[in-house]
N, C-alpha and C positions, 0 to 999 in steps of 0.2 A: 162213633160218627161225629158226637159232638167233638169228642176232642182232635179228629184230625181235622176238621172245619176252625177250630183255633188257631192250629199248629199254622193251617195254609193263612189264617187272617194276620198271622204273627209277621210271616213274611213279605205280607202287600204292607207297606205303609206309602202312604201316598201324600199329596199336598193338604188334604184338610186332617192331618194326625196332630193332636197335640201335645203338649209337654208335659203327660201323665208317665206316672208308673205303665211297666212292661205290660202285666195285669190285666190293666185298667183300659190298656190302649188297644185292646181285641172286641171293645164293643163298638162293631165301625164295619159289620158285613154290608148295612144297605148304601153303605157310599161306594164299595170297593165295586160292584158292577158297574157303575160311570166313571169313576176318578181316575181308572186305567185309560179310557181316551183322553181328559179333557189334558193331562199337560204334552202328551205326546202332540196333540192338534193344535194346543194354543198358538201356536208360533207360526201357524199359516190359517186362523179363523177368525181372530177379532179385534181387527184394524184397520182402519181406513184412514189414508193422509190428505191432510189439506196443503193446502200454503200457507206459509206464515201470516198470522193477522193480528189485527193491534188487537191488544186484551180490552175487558171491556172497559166500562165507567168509572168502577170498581174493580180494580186485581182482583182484592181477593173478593172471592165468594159468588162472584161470575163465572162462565164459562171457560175455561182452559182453551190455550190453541191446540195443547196434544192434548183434548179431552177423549179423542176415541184410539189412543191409543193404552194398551194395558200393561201393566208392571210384574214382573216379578216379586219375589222375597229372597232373595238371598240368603237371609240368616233362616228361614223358615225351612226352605228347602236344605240347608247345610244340618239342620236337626234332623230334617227328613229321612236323610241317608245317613245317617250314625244311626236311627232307628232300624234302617234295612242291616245295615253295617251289623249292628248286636246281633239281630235276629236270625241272619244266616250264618252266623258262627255260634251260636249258645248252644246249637245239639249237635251230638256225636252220630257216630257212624261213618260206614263208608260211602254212603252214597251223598251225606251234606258235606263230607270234607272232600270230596268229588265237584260238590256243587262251588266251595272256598275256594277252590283251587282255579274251576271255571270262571268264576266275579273277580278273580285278581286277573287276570288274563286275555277279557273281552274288550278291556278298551285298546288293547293291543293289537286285536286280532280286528277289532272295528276301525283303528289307524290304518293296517295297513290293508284291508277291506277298502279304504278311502281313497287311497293312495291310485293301488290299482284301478280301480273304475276309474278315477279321474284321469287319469292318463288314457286309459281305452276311447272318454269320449274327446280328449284332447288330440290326439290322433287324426279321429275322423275330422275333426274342424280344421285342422291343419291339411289334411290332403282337399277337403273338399275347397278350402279357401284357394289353393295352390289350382286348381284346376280350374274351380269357377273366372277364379279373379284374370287369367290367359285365357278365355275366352275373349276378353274384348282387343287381342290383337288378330287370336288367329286358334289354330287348332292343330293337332298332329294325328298327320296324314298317315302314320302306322296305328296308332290305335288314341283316338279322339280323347278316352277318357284320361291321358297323359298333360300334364304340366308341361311348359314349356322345358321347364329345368331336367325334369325328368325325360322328356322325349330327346333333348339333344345333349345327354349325358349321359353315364354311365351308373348312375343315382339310381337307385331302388329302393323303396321303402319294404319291410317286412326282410330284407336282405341286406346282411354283412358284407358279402363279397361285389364283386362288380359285375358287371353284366353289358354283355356286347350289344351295343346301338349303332344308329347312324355313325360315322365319324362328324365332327362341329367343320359347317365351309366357313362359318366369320364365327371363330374364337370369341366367348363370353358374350355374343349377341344371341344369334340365332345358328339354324341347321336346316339341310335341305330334306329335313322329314317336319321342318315345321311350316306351316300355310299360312299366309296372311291373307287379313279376308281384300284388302286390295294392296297395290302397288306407289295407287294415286295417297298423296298425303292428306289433300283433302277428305278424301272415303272413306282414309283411317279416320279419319279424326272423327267425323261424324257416326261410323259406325261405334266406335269410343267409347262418344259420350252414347248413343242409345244404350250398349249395354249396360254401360255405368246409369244410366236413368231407371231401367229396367232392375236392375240388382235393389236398386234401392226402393221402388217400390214396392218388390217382394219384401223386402227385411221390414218394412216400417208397416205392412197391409197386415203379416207375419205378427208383428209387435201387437199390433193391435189387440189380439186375439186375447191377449194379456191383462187387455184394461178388467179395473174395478172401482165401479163409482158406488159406492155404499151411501147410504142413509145416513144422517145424523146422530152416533152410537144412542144419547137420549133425547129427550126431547124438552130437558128442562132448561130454563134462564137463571137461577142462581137469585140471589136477592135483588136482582133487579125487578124479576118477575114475584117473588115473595113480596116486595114494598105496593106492586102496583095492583095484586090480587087483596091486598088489606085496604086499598084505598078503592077497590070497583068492589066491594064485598055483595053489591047486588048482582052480581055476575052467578049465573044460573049453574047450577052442577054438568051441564051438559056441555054450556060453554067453556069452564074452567075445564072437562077432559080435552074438547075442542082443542083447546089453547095448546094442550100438553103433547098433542100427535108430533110430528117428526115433520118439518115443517123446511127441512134444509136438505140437502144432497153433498156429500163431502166431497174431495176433490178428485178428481178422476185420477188414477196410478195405473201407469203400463208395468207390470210387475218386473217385465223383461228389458225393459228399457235401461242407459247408461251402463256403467257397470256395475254398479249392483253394490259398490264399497260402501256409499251412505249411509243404505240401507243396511249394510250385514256392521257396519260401527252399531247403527240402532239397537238391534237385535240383540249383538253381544254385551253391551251395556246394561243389558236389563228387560228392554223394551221388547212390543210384541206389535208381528208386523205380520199381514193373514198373507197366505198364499200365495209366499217371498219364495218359500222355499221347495215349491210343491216341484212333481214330476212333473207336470205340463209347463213349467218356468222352464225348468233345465230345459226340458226338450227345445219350447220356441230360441230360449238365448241359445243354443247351440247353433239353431237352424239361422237366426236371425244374425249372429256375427258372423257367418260364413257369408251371406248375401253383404251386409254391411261395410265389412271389410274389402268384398270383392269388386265392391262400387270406385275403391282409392279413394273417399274421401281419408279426411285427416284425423284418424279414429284405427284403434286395433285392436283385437281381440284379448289381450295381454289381462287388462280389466275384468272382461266379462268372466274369462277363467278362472277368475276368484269368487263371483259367484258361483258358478258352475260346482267347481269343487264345493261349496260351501251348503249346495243343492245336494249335490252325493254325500255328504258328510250329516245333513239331517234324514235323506232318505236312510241311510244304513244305520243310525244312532236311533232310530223310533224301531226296529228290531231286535233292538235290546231292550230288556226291561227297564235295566237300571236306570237308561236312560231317557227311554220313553215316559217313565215317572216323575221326573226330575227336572225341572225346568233348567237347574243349575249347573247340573252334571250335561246335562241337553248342550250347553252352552260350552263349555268346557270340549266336548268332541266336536262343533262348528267351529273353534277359533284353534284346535289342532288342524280340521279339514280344513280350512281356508289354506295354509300355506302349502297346499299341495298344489293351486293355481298358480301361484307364482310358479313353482318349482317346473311343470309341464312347459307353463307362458317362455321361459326364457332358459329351459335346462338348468336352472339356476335349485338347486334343494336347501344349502345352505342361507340362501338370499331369501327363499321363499318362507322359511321360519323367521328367520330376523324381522322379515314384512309381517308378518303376522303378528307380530310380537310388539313390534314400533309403532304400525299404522292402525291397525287393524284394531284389535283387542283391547279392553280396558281388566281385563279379570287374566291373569294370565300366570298361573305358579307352577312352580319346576312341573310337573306330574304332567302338566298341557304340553312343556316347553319338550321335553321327553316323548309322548305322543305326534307331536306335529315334526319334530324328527324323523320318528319312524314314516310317517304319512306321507311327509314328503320326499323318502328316501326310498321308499315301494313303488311313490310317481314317477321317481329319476331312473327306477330301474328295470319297470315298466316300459315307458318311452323310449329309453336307449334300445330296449330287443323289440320293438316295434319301428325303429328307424325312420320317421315319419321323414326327415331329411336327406335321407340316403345316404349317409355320409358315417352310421356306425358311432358318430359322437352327439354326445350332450350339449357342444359348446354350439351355440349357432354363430357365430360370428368371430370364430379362432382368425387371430393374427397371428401374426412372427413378423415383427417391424426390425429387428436384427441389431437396432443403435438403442442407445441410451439417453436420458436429459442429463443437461448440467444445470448447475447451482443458478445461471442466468436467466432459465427456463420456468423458472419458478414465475417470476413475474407475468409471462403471458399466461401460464395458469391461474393467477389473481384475476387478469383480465378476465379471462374465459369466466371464472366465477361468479365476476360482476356483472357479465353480461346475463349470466343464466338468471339469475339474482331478479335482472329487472325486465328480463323476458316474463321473471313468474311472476312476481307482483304485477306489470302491466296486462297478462291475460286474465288473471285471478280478477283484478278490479274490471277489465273490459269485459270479461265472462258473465259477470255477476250483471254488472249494468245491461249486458244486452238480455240476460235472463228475464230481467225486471222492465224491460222496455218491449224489444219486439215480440217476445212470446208471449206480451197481453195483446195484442191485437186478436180479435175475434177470429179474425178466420184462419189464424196459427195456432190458437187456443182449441180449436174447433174440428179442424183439417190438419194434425200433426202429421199424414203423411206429404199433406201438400209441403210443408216445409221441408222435410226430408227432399221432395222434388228439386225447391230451390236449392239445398246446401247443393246437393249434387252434382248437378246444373255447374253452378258454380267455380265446385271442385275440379267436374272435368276440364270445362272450359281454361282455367287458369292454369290448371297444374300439364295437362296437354302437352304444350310446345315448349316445355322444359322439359328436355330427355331426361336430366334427373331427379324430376319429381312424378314422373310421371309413371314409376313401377309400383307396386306395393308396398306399403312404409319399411318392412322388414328387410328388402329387396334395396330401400335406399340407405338405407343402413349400411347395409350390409356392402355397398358400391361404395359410399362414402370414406368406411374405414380401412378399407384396400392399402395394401403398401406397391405401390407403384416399383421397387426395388424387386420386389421377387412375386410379381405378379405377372401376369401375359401383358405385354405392351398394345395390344389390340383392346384392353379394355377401356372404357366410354374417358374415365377419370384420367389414365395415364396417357391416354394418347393426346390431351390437353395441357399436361402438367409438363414438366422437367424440359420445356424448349426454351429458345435464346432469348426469344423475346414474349412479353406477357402476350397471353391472350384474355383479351379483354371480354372477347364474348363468354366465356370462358366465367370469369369472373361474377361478368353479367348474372349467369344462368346461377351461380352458388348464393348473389347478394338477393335476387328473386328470390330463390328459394326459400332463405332465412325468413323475407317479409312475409310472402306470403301462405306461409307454416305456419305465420304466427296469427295473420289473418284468417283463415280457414278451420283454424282449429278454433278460435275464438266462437267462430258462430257454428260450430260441427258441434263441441260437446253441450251435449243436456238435450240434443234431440232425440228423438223416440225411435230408438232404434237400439241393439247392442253396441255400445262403446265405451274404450276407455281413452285414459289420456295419456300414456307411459309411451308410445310408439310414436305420435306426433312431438308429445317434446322432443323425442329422442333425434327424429328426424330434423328438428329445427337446430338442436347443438350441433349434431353433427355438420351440418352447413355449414353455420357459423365457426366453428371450428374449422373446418378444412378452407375455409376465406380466410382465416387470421396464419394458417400453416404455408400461406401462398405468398406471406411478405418474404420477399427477396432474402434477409438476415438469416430469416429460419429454413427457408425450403432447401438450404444448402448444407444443413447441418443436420435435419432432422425431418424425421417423415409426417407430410403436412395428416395423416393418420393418426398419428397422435393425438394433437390437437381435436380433429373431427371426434374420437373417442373421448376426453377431457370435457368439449364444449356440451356432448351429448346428455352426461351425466352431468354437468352444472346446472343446464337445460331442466331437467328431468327435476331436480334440488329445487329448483327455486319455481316450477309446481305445485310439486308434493309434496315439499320441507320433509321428503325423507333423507337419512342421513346415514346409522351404520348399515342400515338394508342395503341402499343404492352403492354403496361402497364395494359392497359383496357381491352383490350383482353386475356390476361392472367387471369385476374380476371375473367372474363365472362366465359373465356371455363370452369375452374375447378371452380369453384363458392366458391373459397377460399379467402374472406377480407381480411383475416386473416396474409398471405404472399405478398401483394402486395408491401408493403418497400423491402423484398428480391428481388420482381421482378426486382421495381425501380433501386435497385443498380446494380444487374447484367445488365441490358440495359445498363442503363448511362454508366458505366465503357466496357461495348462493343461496343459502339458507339462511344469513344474515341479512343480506340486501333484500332478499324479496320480504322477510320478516320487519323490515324498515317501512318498505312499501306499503305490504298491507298483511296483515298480523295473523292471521287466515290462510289455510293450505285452499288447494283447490276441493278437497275432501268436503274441508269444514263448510265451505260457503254452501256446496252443494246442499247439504242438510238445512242449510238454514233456508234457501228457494226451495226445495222439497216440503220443506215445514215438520222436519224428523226431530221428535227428541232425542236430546245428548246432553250429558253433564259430563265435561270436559274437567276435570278436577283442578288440572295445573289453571288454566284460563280462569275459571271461576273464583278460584283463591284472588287470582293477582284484580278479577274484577269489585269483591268485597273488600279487597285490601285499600283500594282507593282513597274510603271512607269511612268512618267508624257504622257501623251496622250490627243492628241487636236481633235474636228472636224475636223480639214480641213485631217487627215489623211485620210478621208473619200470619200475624193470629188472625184469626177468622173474627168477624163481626160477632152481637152479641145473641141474633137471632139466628146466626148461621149455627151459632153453640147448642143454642134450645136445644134447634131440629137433629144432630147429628150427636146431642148427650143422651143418654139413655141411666136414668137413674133402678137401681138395683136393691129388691130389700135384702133386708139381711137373711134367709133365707136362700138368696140366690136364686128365685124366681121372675116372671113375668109372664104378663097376660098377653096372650096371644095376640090378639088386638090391639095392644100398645105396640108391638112390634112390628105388624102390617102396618103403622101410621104411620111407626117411623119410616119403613121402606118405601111407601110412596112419598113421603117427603124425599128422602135419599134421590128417588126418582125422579121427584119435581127440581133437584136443584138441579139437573143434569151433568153430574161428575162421576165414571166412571173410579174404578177404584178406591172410592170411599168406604164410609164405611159407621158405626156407633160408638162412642167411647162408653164405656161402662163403668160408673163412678157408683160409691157407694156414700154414706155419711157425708149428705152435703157435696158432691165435686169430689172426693179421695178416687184415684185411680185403682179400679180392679183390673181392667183389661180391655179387651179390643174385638168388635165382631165386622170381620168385610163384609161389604154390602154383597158379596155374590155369594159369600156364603150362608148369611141371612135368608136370602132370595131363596133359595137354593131350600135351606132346611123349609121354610114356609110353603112354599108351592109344590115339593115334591115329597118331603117326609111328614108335612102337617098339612096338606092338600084335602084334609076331611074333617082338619080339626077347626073347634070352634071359638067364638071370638076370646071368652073364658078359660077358655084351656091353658092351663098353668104350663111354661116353658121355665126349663132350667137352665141356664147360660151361667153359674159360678160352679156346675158339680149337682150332679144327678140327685133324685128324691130320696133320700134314704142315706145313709149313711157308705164311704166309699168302702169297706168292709162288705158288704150287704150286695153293692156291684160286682164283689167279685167273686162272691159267692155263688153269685145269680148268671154269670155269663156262660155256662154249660146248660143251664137248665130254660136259660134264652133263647137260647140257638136252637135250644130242641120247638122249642115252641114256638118257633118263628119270630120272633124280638131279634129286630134290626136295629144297630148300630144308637142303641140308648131310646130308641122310638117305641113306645109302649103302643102294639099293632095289636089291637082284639082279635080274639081266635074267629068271631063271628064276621065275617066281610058286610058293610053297610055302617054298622055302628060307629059312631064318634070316635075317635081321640080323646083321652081325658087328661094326657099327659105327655109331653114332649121334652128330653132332652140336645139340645144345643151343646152341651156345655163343650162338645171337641171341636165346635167350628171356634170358644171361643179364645182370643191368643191370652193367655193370665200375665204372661211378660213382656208387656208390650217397652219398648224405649223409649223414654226420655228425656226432657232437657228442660233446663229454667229459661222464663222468657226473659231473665236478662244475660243470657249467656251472650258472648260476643255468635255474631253470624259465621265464621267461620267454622264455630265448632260442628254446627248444624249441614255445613256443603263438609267439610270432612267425614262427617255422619254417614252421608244419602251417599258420598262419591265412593268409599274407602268400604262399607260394610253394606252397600247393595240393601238399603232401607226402601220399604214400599213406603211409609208411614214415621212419622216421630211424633208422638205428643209433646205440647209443652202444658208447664205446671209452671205455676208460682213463686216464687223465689221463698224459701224457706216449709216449704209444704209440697205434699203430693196431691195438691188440688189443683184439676183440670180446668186449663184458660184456653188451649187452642189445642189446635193438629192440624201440620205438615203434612202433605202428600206429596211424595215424589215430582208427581209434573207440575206442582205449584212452585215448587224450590225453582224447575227445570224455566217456567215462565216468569218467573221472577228475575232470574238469573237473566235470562233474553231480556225483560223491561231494563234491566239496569242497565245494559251493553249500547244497548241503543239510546239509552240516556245521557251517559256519555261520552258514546260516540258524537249524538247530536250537540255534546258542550264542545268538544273539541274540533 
């Protein structure tokens, strides 16, 4: 018994194992009944976001702005699974080389597990948008739950073949099985907007449902509140817990709201965001982008689909063991599932990895890049035999323009890129500034769906009496890049285009459009609602593009389509400074090889100009009004490069040291109650992820205990013991010999995980081992090391923690945490930003 109770402890290793012998690492049963939920849940339980806010008095040793956000380990978790790694390979048989065979093979069968679901719910959001969103002209009189496209076409989804409808009386408009709710232009227009009002108060009432306003993770001040409890020392013990309670409310987070890219950069970087990624997210943003989308404002579902995916991609990975244990490995199948969003968003599989890989991701090695391959090549083929389009293909918006460019053409493609270029810089800084201006007004702050009311409002109104902005973005697209050559001449665009003399209205309605794209979208994104921003650029290039396809020179030589495709993806570039993704992506939506050197050069030269502009994607800014931590590694170098910058700017004050050094005898003990002091100081400073250095001879570095696993050993494995009671934190009582002796004869006797539990229930504790919560190699650095060394440190190897030491010694002067690098890094940016 005992020993098959090893054999199964051999094969749990979880996030608190240390970096003992094989042996030694089996005395660890009373942790394995919890440690199996907490990293499968961490990543939707313990985090709540604020907005950004100025640090305090003091940087350091004050409160953090991401103070309630939590961190992984990286290298921790990467020991963690070469522990699982050994232990399910060390025994023979056929049923453990049955089980080798299974562990090589689950992250394959969980890609394309990813893959398929996410396309099943991409599906439904695609027909229900397509139907919701033709509600606000009209309905079809053969059977109501039909799309307009679909009722006066031969289109069927779930079907290959074609299928006999109506015949179309007005070619590429409408059909006499479709109903408009009137005839009067006016009674359109207002019936319109009601739905469009109506749509969108469902998606934002819907969103709601999402919020989470959390408490202040602790409730300590940091040395601010340490200098001013020394100087009130007559403050009464009742008053000083008083002081301590949770005295703040952190910022309210629609989970479901935007698209969710922010957040899932947060996430995969390290960072831990609660109930981002639960089933009731997915479900509202599914429900929510259909309503949202179907309103036409200037927003598409394209975005949300990568959270979505990225929701199916943690629901299916917390099914597996491996990954349900592992915060790292956890991470690694979310930035595979991610690109399965794209890939459903726009049939694009190819494009959808590359996005993951450029935008998305900071941890990303071949073994993910092979995963999200398959993930998003099970989405593509998935979707195709689901036909959500009717149409039997992947491409949504296939051309065949029939001409070529020449070498002259080059230059209006420069153009196009300059424009995209300073459409993205101009929304990115007007975005930002309207984030920081009108969405503090109270009663926007307050009533997020009343804002939703006005974008709407808004959008119908404006976008209304422009036939061509007036369809669904994907719909203006999709008109926009028409080739008038071998198209029906009764469509909206050609029957405009190719006459003797301009039409100016004509004209009118494409220079409208560009404006007000760019207006719309401006105050659309960051509302509370599912949206992204992929679909509104797109629909603004394309404008502009097909206005620049209409000077005289070119419309004679070349299809002003071109251009609308070129403008769209400049457009789109000098948003998102995405670059080889959008390239691919262009290619894949319109299935045209044939202009991808156009696409190229409009990106690239949009990705420079709006980089001139302002130096920020719209991604990035978003995190920074969210108040999400990111350590952007490239940024961060070129921010410490400025200026000569050392560790030691780093280091904690000298009583910040006291409280969070824990000195160690040579025996490797400690009293219980020096340990509980420390935790509530830990507590009183209010810094999540902290933690005690443990120094030996004066300041010498033995190692590292987090504060939650301190918590953790005190309150639940020492929950009876007393203030004397001798804890071990360097290596158990007795000699390591004697441990492994003793771990059969433990187990029979109920001795949990080094915790010396008396046979008698009531009696004391007389003795507690720690020593596997505590880290013995922790990493370091000398505090005169240039600052560089240290953001390559945290960015490149996924450090929760860095000590530093002395310059010629292993004596302990300071310790780095993660989000003090992360706010440090933020005080600098905005320092000189403010010099410049």
């Amino acid at each position: 018994m005992a020993l098959k109770m090893a054999e199964r402890d051999n094969e749990h290793v979880d996030e608190h194992s240390s970096l003992l012998p094989k042996p030694y690492a089996r005395k660890r049963s009373r942790l394995q009944s919890i440690a199996a939920e907490i990293d499968g849940e961490s990543i939707v339980s313990s985090h709540i976001s604020k907005e950004e806010q100025a640090l305090g008095e003091t940087p350091i040793g004050e409160r953090l702005p991401y103070n309630d956000y939590t961190t992984i380990d990286w290298l921790h978790d990467l020991v963690k699974d070469s522990f699982r790694y050994r232990a399910i390979r060390s025994r023979n048989g056929l049923r453990h080389r049955a089980y080798v065979l299974w562990d090589k093979t689950e992250g394959w069968v969980a890609a394309a597990l990813i893959g398929t679901l996410t396309a099943c719910v991409a599906f439904l959001v695609d027909m229900a948008v397509a139907i919701i969103s033709d509600l606000k002209t009209g309905y079809c009189t053969n059977n109501p739950i039909l799309s307009k496209e679909m009722c006066c076409t031969a289109k069927a989804p779930l079907h290959s073949g074609n299928t006999t409808l109506l015949p179309l009386s007005k070619p590429g408009d409408t059909c006499s099985a479709w109903h408009y709710w009137s005839d009067s232009y006016a009674s359109s227009f207002a019936i319109y907007v009601a739905w469009a009002l109506l749509f969108g108060i469902i998606s934002g009432a819907v969103t709601m449902t999402t919020k989470s306003n959390l408490p202040v993770a602790s409730p300590g001040k940091g040395d601010k509140y340490a200098s001013e409890r020394k100087l009130n020392s007559t403050i009464s013990e009742q008053q000083q817990q008083e002081t301590l309670q949770p005295i703040a409310a952190g910022k309210s987070m629609y989970m479901a709201a935007g698209s969710g890219i922010p957040e899932i950069k947060t996430i995969l970087s390290g960072f831990v965001v609660p109930n981002f990624l639960s089933l009731k997210v997915l479900a509202v943003k599914a429900v929510g982008s259909v309503f949202a989308v179907s309103t036409g404002m200037c927003l598409g579902k394209e975005g949300p689909f990568v959270h979505i995916s990225t929701c199916v991609a943690y629901l299916v990975g917390i099914r597996f063991r491996k990954y349900r244990e592992n915060s790292r490995k956890l991470r690694e199948i979310l930035a595979a599932g991610c690109s399965s969003g794209l890939s459903v968003a726009f049939g694009a599989p190819i494009g959808g990895v590359l996005f993951a890989y450029e935008e998305i991701s900071t941890y990303f090695p071949r073994k993910v890049l092979w995963r999200a391959f398959i993930c998003s090549l099970f989405a593509a083929m998935t979707l195709r035999a689901l036909n959500p389009t009717g149409t039997g293909k992947l491409v949504l918006f296939e051309t065949n323009y029939g001409t070529s460019y020449k070498p002259h053409h080059y230059i209006i493609f420069v153009v196009l890129g300059v424009a995209g270029g300073i459409f993205g810089g101009l929304f990115c800084k007007a975005n930002f500034a309207w984030s920081r201006t009108f969405r503090k007004f109270d009663i926007i702050k307050d009533h997020p769906v009343f804002e939703v009311f006005l974008v709407v409002a808004v959008t119908a109104l404006t976008q209304y009496p422009n036939p061509l902005a007036r369809e669904p973005g994907d719909v203006i697209i999709k008109n926009l890049l028409i080739d008038c050559n071998s198209a029906d001449d009764t469509a909206y665009v050609c029957l405009h285009e190719g006459q003797e003399t301009v039409d100016t209205k004509y004209l009118g309605w494409l220079i409208y459009g560009t404006l007000i794209k760019l207006f719309l979208t401006i105050i659309t994104f960051g509302i509370k609602v599912p949206s992204g921003i992929i679909i509104p650029a797109l629909d603004a290039g394309a404008f502009f593009g097909r206005l620049v396809g209409q000077l005289p020179f070119l419309f004679t030589t070349i299809s002003p389509g071109i251009f609308a495709m070129v403008g769209a993806g400049a457009f789109l570039a000098g948003v998102s400074r995405m670059t080889i993704s959008l390239a691919v992506i262009m290619f894949e939506l319109t299935g045209e090889l044939e202009f991808i050197v156009p696409n190229m050069i409009g990106i690239m030269i949009a990705k420079w100009v709006a980089d001139w502009l302002e130096p920020e994607g719209v991604y990035d800014l978003a995190q920074s009004v969210l108040g999400h931590p990111f350590l952007d590694l490239d940024a961060s170098l070129k921010l410490v490069a400025r200026r000569q910058h050392l560790v030691s700017e780093l280091i904690p004050p000298e009583h910040t040291m006291r409280q969070i050094t824990c000195e160690v005898s040579e025996s490797g003990h400690i009293q219980y109650g020096v340990l509980a002091k420390k935790l509530e100081q830990l507590k009183g400073r209010g810094l999540i992820d902290a933690g005690l250095v443990l120094v030996q001879n004066r300041g010498m570095l033995v190692g590292y205990l987090a504060e939650g696993e301190l918590e953790y050993g005190l309150n639940v494995l020492g929950n009876d013991a007393g203030q004397s009671t001798d804890v071990y934190l360097l290596g158990s009582h007795g000699s390591l010999s004697d441990d492994l002796i003793d771990v059969s004869s433990s187990a029979e006797d109920g001795g949990e995980n080094g915790a010396h539990v008396p046979a008698e229930p009531g009696k004391t504790t007389e003795e507690l081992d720690f020593s596997l919560f505590v880290d013995r190699t922790p990493l370091s650095i000398m505090s005169s090391a240039p600052m560089e060394y240290a953001v390559e440190m945290f960015g490149k190897l996924g450090l929760r923690y860095l000590i530093v030491t002395a310059p010629g010694s292993s004596k302990v002067v300071g310790v780095i945490i993660k989000k003090r690098m992360v706010s440090w890094l933020d005080s600098l940016k905005h320092t000189d930003e403010g010099e410049w």
